[in-house]
C-alpha positions in Angstrom: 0.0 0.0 0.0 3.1 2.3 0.4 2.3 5.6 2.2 -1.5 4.9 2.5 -2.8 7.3 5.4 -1.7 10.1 3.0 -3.6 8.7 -0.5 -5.6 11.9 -1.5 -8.5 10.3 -4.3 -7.9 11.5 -7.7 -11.5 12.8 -7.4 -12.0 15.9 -10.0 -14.9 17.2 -8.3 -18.1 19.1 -8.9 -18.0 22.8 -9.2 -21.0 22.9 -6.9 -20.2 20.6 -4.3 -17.9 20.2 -1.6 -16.2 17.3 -1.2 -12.7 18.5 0.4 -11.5 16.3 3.2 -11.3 17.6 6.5 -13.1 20.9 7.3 -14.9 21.3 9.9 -16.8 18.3 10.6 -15.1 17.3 13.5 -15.6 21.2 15.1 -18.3 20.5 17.7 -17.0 17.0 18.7 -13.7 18.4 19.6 -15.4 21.2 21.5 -18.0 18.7 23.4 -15.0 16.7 24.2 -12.8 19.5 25.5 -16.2 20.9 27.3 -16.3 17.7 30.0 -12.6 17.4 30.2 -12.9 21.1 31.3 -15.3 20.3 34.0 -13.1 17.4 35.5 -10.0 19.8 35.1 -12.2 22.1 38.0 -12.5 19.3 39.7 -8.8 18.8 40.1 -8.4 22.5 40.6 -11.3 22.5 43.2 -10.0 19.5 45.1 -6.3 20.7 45.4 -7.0 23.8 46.5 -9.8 22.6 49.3 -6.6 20.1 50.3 -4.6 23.1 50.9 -7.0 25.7 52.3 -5.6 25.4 55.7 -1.7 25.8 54.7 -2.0 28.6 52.9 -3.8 30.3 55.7 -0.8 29.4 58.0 2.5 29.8 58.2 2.5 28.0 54.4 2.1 31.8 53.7 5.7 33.1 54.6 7.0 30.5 52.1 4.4 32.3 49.4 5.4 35.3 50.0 9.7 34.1 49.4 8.4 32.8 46.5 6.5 35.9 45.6 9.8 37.7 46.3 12.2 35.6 44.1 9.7 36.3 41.4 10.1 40.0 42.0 14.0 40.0 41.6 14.0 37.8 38.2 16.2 39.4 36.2 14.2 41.7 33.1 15.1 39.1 30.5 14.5 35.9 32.1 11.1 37.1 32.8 10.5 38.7 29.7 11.5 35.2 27.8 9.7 32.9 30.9 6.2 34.9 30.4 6.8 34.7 26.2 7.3 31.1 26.4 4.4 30.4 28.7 2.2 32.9 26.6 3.5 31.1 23.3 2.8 27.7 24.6 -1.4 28.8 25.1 -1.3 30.4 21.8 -0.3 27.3 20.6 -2.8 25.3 22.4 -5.6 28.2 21.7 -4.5 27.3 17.8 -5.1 23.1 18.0 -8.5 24.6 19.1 -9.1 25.4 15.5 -12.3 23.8 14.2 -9.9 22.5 11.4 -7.6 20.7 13.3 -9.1 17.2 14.3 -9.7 16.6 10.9 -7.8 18.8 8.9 -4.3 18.7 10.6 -2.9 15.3 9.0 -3.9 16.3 5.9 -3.4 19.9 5.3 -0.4 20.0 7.8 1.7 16.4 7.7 0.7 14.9 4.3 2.0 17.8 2.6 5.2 17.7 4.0 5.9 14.2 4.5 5.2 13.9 0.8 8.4 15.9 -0.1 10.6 14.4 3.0 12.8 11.4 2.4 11.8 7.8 2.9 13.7 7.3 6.0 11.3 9.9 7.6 8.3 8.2 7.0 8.3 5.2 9.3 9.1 7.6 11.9 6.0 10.0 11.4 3.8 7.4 10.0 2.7 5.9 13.1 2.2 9.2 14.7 0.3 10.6 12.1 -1.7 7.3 11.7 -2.6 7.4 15.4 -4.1 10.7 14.7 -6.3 9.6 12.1 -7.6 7.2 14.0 -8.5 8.8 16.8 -8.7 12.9 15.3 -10.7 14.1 18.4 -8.9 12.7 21.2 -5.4 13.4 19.6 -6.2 17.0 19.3 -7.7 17.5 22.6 -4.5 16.2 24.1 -2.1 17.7 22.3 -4.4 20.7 23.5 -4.7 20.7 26.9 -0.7 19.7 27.1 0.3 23.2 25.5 -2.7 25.1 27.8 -1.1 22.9 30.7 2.6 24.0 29.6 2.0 27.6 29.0 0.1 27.7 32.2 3.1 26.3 34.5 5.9 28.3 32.9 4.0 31.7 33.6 3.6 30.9 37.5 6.4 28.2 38.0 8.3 30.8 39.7 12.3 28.9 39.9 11.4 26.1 42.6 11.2 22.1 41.7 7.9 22.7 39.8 9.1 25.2 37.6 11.8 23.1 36.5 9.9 20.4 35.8 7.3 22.1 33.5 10.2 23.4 31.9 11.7 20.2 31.3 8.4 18.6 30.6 8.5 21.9 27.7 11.7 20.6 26.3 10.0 17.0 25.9 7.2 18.4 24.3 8.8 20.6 21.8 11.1 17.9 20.7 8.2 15.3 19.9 6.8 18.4 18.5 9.9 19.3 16.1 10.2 15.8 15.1 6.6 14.7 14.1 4.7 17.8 14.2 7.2 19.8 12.4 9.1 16.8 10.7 12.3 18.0 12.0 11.5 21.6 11.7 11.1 21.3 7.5 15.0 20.8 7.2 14.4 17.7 5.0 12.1 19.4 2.3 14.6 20.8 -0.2 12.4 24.1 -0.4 13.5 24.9 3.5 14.1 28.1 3.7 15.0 30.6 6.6 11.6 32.7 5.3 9.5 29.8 5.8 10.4 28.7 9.1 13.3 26.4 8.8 14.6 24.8 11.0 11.6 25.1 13.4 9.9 27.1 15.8 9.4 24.2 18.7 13.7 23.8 18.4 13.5 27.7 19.2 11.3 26.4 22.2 13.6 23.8 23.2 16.5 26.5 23.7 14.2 29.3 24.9 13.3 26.1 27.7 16.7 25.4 28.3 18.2 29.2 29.0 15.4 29.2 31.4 17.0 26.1 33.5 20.2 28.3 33.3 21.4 29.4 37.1 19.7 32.9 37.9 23.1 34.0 38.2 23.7 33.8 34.5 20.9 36.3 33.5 22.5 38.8 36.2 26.1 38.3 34.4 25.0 38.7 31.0 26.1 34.8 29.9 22.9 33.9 29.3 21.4 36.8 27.2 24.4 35.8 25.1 23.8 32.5 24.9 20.2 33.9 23.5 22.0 36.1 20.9 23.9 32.7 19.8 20.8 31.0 19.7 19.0 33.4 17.2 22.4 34.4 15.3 23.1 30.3 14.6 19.2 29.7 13.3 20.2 33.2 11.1 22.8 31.3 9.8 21.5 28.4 9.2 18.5 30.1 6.8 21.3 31.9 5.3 22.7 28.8 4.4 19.6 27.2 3.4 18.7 30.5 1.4 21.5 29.8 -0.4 21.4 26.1 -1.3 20.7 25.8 -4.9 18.3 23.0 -4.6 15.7 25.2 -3.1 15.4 27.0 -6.5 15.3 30.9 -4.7 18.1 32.0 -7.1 15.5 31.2 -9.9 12.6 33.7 -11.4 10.1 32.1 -9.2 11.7 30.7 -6.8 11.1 34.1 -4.1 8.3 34.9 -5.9 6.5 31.6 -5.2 7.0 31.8 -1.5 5.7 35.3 -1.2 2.9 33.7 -3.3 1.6 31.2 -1.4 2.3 33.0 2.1 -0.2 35.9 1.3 -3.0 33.4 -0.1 -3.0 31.5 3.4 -5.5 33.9 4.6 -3.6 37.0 5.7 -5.6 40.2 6.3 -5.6 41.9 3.2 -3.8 44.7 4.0 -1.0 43.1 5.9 -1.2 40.9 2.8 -0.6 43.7 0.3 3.5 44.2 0.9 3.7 40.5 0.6 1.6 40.1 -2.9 3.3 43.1 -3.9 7.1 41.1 -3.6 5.3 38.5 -5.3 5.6 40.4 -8.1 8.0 42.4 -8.3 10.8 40.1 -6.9 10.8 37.8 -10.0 12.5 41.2 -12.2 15.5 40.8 -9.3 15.8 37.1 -8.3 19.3 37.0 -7.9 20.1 39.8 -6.3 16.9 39.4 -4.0 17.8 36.1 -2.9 22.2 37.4 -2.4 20.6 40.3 -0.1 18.6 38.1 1.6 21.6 35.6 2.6 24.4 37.9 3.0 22.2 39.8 5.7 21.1 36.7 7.8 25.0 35.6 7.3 26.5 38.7 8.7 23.9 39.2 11.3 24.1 35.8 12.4 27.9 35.9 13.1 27.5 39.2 14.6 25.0 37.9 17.1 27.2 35.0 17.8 30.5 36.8 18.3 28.4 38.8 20.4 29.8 42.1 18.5 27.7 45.2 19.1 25.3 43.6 20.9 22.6 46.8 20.8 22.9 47.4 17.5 23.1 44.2 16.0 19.9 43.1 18.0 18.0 45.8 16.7 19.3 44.8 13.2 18.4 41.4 13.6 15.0 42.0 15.3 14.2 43.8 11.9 14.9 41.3 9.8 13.1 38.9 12.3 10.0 41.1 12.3 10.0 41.4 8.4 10.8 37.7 8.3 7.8 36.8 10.5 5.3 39.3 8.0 6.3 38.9 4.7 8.1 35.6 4.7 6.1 33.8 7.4 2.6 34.8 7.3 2.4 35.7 10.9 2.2 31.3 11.1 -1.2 31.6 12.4 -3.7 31.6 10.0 -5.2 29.3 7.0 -7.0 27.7 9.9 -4.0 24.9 10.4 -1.7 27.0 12.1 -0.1 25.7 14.8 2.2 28.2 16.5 3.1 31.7 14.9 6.1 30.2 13.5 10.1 31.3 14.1 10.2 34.4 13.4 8.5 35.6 16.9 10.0 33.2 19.2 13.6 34.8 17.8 11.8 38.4 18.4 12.0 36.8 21.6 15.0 35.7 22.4 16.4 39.1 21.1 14.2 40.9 23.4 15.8 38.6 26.3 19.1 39.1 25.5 19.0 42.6 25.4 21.5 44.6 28.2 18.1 45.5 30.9 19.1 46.9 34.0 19.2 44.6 37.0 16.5 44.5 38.9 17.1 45.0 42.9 14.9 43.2 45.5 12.3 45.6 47.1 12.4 45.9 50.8 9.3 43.9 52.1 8.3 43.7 55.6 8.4 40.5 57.9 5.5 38.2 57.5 3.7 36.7 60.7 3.5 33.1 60.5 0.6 33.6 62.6 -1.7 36.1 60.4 0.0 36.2 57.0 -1.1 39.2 55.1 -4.2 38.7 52.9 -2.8 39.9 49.5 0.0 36.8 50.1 -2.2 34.5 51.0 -4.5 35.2 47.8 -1.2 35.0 45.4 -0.1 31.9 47.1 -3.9 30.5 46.8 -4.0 31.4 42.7 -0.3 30.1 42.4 -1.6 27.0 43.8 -4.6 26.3 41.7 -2.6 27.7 38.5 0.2 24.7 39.5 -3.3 22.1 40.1 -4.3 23.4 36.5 -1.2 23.0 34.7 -0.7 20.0 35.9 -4.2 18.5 35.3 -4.0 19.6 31.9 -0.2 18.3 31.2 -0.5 15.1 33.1 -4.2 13.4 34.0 -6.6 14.9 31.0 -3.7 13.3 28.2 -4.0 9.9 30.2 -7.8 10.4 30.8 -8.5 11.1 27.1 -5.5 8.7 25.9 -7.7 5.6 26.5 -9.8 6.6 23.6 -6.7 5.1 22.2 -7.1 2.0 23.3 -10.6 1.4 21.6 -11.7 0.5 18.4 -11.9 3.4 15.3 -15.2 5.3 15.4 -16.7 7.1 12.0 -14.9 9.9 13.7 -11.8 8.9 11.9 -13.6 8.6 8.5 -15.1 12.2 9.0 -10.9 13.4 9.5 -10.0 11.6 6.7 -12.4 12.6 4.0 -14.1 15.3 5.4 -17.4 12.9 5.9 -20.7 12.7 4.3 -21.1 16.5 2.8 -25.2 17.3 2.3 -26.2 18.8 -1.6 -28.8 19.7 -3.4 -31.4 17.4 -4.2 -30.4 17.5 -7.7 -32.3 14.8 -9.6 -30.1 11.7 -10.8 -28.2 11.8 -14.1 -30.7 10.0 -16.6 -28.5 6.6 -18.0 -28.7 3.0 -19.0 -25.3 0.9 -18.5 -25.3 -2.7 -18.7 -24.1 -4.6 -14.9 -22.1 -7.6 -14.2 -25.1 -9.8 -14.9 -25.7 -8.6 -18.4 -28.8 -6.5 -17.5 -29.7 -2.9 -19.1 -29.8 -0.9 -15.5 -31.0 2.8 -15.1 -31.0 5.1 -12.0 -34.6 4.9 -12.9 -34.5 1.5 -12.4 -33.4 2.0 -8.6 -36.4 4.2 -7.6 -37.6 3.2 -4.2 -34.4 2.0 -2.8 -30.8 4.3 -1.6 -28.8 4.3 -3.9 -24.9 4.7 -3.5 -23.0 5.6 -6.5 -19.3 5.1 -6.9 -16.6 5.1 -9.6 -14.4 2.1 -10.3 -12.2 0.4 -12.4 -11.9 -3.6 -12.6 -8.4 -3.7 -12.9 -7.5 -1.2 -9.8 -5.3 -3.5 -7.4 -5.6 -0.2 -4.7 -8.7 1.6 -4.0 -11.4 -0.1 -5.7 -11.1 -3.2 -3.8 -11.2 -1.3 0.0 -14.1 1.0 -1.5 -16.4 -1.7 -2.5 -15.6 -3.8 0.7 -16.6 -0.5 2.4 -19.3 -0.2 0.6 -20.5 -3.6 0.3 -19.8 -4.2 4.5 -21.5 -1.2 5.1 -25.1 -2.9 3.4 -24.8 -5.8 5.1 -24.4 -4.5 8.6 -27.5 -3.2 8.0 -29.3 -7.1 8.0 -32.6 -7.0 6.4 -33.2 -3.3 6.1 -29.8 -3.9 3.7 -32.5 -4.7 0.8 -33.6 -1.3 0.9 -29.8 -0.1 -0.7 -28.6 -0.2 -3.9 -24.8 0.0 -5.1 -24.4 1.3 -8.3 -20.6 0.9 -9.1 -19.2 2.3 -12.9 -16.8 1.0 -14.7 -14.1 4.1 -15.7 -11.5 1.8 -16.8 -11.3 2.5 -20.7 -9.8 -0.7 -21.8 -11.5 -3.1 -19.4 -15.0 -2.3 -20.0 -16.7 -5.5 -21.1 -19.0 -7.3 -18.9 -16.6 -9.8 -18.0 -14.5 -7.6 -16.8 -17.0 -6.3 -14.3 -18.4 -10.0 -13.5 -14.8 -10.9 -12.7 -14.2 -8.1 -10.0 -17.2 -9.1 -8.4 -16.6 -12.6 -8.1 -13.3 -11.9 -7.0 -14.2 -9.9 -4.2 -17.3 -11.6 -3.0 -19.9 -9.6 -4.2 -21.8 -11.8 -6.2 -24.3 -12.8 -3.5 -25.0 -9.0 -2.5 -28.7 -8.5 -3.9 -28.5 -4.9 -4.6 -24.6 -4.7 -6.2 -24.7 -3.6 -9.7 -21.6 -3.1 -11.5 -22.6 -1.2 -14.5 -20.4 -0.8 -17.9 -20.5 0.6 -21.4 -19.3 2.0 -24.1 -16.3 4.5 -23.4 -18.8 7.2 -24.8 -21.7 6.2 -22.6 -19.8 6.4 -19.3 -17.7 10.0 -20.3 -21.1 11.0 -20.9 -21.8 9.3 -17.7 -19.4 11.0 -15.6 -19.5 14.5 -17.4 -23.4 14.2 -15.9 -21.4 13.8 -12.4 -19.1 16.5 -13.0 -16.3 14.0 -12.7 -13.3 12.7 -14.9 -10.6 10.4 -14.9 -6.7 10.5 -16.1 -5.3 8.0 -18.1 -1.9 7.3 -18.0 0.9 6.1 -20.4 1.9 3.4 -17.1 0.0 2.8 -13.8 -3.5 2.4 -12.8 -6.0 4.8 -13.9 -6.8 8.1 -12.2 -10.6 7.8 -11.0 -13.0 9.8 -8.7 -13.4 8.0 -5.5 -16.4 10.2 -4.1 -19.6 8.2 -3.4 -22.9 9.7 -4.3 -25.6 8.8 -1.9 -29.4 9.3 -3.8 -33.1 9.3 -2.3 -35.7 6.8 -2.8 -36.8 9.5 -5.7 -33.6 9.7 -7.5 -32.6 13.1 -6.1 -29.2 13.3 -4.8 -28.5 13.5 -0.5 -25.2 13.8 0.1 -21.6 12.6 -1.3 -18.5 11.3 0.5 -15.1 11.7 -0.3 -13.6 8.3 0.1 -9.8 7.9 0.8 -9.8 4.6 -0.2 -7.3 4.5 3.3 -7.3 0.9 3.9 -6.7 1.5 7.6 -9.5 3.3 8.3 -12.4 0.4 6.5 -13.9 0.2 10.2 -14.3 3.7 10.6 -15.4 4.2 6.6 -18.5 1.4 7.1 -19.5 2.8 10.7 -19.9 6.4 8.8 -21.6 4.7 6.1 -24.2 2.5 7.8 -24.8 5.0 10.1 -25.7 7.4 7.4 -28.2 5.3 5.1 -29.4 3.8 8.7 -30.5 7.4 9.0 -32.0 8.3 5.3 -33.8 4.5 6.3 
C-alpha cells in the first residue's frame, strides 16, 4: 500500500459541491469533548486547593510570599523570555483549538510535508500521524490541553522544583513536536528556507526552555542573554545557508516569488497581505540579487549575534529582519485555519528581546510576615499560584491519560469524518438519466433503482488499490445493515477505458465476494456512454501512459426518488475500512 494514510483520491470534483476532506466536521466534537474534560479539570483544581486551604492560611504563607519575592527579583530578561514562552505555549494550544484541526491537521499540515521528505522519515511520522487519524478528536484534545497545561506552569512556576519540571516537561514536548509535528522543523524538504520557518519554531522552544534552566546567576552576568544572541544568530545562519542552497530554486525567477505567493493566499488580512503580494511580483525582475541580499544579511547578522559584537545594534538589526521575516516571509504562522504556532520568526523576536542589556533589577524591601496572620494579598497569590500549579498539571499530566484511552478502543466514524471530510449534504439535484449494462448482463438505469438508496461510486476492474477497499466499504456497510440492507442499492461504474466489457466487471465481483450481495450492480459501457456518464457527475478520470488509472473516488448517496442526499469523499485509506463502514451505515441507517 506504500504511504497509504496520506492517498488523496484522484477525485476531480463538482464545481457545486464540496467534497474537500477535512473541514470542519469534527468542530463540535472536539469542542463537546474538550467541554467535559474542562469540568473534571475544575475538579482537580477545586480539590487541590480545598486540600490546601488550611496551609495557605498558615504559616504556608511566609514561604508564598519568598516565592513571591524571588519572582520580584528575576532578572528583566529571564522574565520577559519565561512569560513569552508560557504565553506562546497557550497560543499554541488556543490554535489546536481550531475547528480544522481534528480533521484537517494530518492532511493539510503532515501529508504535505511528508510527501516531499525522504523515505527514512516516514516510518518515523507514520505511526504518529496514523494514530491521529484514528483517533482525530482525542489526539487533538490532548495535544491541547498539554500546550494550555505547559504555558500555564511556565508563567507561575516561579524557579522552585515545579518550575523546573514544566520546563523540562517543555523541552520533551517541543522535541516530539519538532520531530513529528514539524518533521524535524522542514530541514528535510529541499524548499527549507529561513523565510518559511526552517529549522523550526518548537527547536527555538527547546532553547528558549533550556536558557530558562540556566542558574539565575547567568541572567544577572549577562552569559545567558548571550547565549540567546547565539541562539538566534546560529538559526540566522542556518536560513542563510539554506537561502543559499541551490536545490531550493530561490536564485531562480520564481523561486522568491512563489514563496511570497503562497504566504499571502494563506489567509492573511488583506492589508498586511498587500506588501507580501506586492514582492510576489516584483521580486521575479531581481531574483538573484533578492535572494544574495537576503543571505548575506542573515549571514552577517548571524555571526555578529554570535560573536556577540555590538550587541545593541546588531539586536536591533536582527530584530528587523526577524520582524520582516515573521510578515512577509512567514505569514504571521497563524492563519489558513491549520496554524499551529506563529512560527520562528516571533519566538527569535524573543529571544532578542531577552538578550538585550536591561538593568538589574534589585529586590524591594518587604516587611516581615507573621507566620501567625499572613497578610491577605500573600495569602490570595499563594492561593492562585496553587490552583494555576493544580491546572497545569491536570491539563499536562491526567486529562492526556484520561482522554488517551480513547486510544485503546476501536476506530469510530470519527476517523472517517478526519479523513475525508465525511458525508457533505447537496442539493437534491435529480439523478443523471442513463442506461449501463451490470455484471449480470442487465440494461440498468437510475430509474431503475427508484424506491431503494442508492450509492453511486466510480471504479475500475483492474485497480489493485482503491477499488477493492471502497467496495468492501461499501458492500460491509449494506450488510451490517441485516434486512433493512435490501432497501440499498450500489451502483458501481466501470471508468476503466480498456476493461469495459462485462466480463470484466463479472470478474471483480466474483473476485471480491460480491456476487451474493442483492443490490450490487456493477454497470459498464461503451467509453462514450460512461464519459457522458461521468461529465453528468461533474467528474473525470486520467489515463496514463503506465499505472492504474486516475478515478473519482467520491460516493454519491441518492433518495428513494432519484434526487441526490449527500456525497463522501472516500480515501480509499485501507486503515481506516472500520471507521469508513461505521460512517456509512450509520448514514443510510438514517435516510432509512
Amino acid at each position: 500500500m506504500g504511504r497509504e494514510y496520506i492517498r488523496f483520491p484522484h477525485t476531480i470534483a463538482p464545481m457545486d459541491q464540496t467534497v474537500t476532506g477535512g473541514g470542519t466536521a469534527l468542530a463540535s466534537d472536539l469542542y463537546v469533548t474538550l467541554a467535559w474534560q474542562t469540568l473534571v479539570l475544575a475538579i482537580i483544581v477545586a480539590v487541590v486547593v480545598w486540600r490546601w486551604r488550611g496551609r495557605l492560611s498558615t504559616a504556608a504563607a511566609v514561604d508564598v510570599g519568598s516565592m513571591i519575592d524571588e519572582v520580584l527579583v528575576e532578572s528583566t530578561g529571564r522574565r520577559v523570555l519565561r512569560v513569552s514562552l508560557g504565553v506562546l505555549w497557550i497560543v499554541d494550544g488556543l490554535l489546536q483549538m481550531q475547528p480544522q484541526m481534528p480533521a484537517s491537521f494530518v492532511q493539510r499540515v503532515i501529508a504535505p510535508a511528508l510527501d516531499v521528505s525522504p523515505d527514512w522519515l516516514y516510518p518515523l511520522v507514520a505511526p504518529v500521524a496514523r494514530l491521529w487519524l484514528q483517533h482525530p478528536v482525542a489526539a487533538d484534545a490532548i495535544t491541547v490541553w498539554i500546550q494550555l497545561g505547559l504555558g500555564i506552569a511556565i508563567l507561575v512556576g516561579g524557579f522552585g522544583r515545579f518550575a523546573r519540571i514544566a520546563l523540562y516537561a517543555s523541552i520533551a514536548w517541543a522535541l516530539f513536536v519538532w520531530s513529528f509535528g514539524e518533521l524535524l522543523g522542514g530541514l528535510t524538504d529541499t524548499s527549507a528556507s529561513w523565510l518559511n520557518g526552517a529549522p523550526g519554531a518548537a527547536l527555538l522552544y527547546i532553547a528558549a526552555s533550556a536558557l530558562l534552566l540556566l542558574p539565575l546567576s547567568t541572567w544577572d552576568s549577562g552569559v545567558a542573554p548571550h547565549w540567546a544572541q547565539r541562539c538566534v544568530g546560529a538559526t540566522m545562519l542556518i536560513g542563510a545557508a539554506l537561502q543559499a542552497l541551490p536545490r531550493a530554486g530561490y536564485w531562480t525567477a520564481t523561486g522568491l516569488s512563489d514563496s511570497f505567493a503562497e504566504i499571502a493566499a494563506r489567509g492573511v488580512p488583506a492589508p498586511l497581505a498587500a506588501p507580501i503580494q506586492w514582492l510576489a511580483t516584483a521580486v521575479p525582475a531581481h531574483a538573484v540579487l533578492a535572494n544574495a541580499c537576503l543571505v548575506a544579511i542573515t549571514a552577517i547578522l548571524g555571526v555578529t549575534l554570535i560573536i556577540g559584537a555590538f550587541p545593541r545594534s546588531a539586536t536591533v538589526a536582527a530584530g528587523l529582519v526577524c520582524l520582516l521575516a515573521w510578515w512577509l516571509g512567514q505569514g504571521f504562522g497563524i492563519f489558513g485555519g491549520t496554524g499551529t504556532d506563529p512560527n520562528t520568526g516571533l519566538i527569535l523576536l524573543v529571544l532578542l528581546a531577552a538578550s538585550w542589556p536591561w538593568p538589574l533589577a534589585k529586590a524591594p524591601a518587604l516587611s516581615p510576615v507573621s507566620s501567625a496572620e499572613p497578610a491577605a494579598p500573600q495569602t490570595w497569590s499563594g492561593g492562585v499560584r496553587v490552583a494555576a500549579g493544580a491546572l497545569a498539571f491536570g491539563a499536562v499530566a491526567v486529562l492526556p491519560v484520561i482522554a488517551g484511552v480513547g486510544f485503546l478502543g476501536p476506530q469510530t466514524a470519527q476517523a472517517a469524518i478526519g479523513d475525508s471530510g465525511g458525508l457533505v449534504e447537496t442539493s437534491p439535484d435529480a439523478a443523471p438519466n442513463f442506461i449501463l449494462t451490470d455484471q449480470s448482463g442487465l440494461p440498468i438505469s437510475m430509474r431503475d433503482l427508484r424506491g431503494k438508496l442508492t450509492l453511486v461510486a466510480f471504479l475500475d476492474p483492474e485497480c489493485l488499490d482503491s477499488c477493492p477497499i471502497m467496495a468492501n466499504q461499501l458492500a460491509t456497510a449494506v450488510r451490517d445493515l441485516g434486512a433493512s440492507g435490501s432497501s440499498i442499492a450500489i451502483l458501481a461504474v466501470d471508468v476503466n477505458p480498456s476493461f469495459n466489457s462485462v466480463e470484466d466487471v463479472r470478474t471483480f465481483t466474483k473476485s471480491h465476494g460480491l456476487q451474493d450481495l442483492p443490490g450490487w450492480h456493477f454497470v459498464t459501457g461503451s467509453n462514450r456512454e460512461v464519459s457522458d456518464v461521468l461529465a453528468a457527475f461533474g467528474e473525470g478520470i486520467t489515463v496514463p501512459r503506465v499505472g492504474m488509472i486516475g478515478h473519482p473516488q467520491t460516493v454519491y448517496l441518492f433518495g428513494r426518488d432519484g434526487t441526490e442526499l449527500a456525497v463522501l469523499n472516500d480515501t480509499a485509506n485501507e486503515n481506516l475500512t472500520q471507521s469508513y463502514v461505521q460512517l456509512i451505515t450509520s448514514e443510510l441507517r438514517r435516510r432509512l
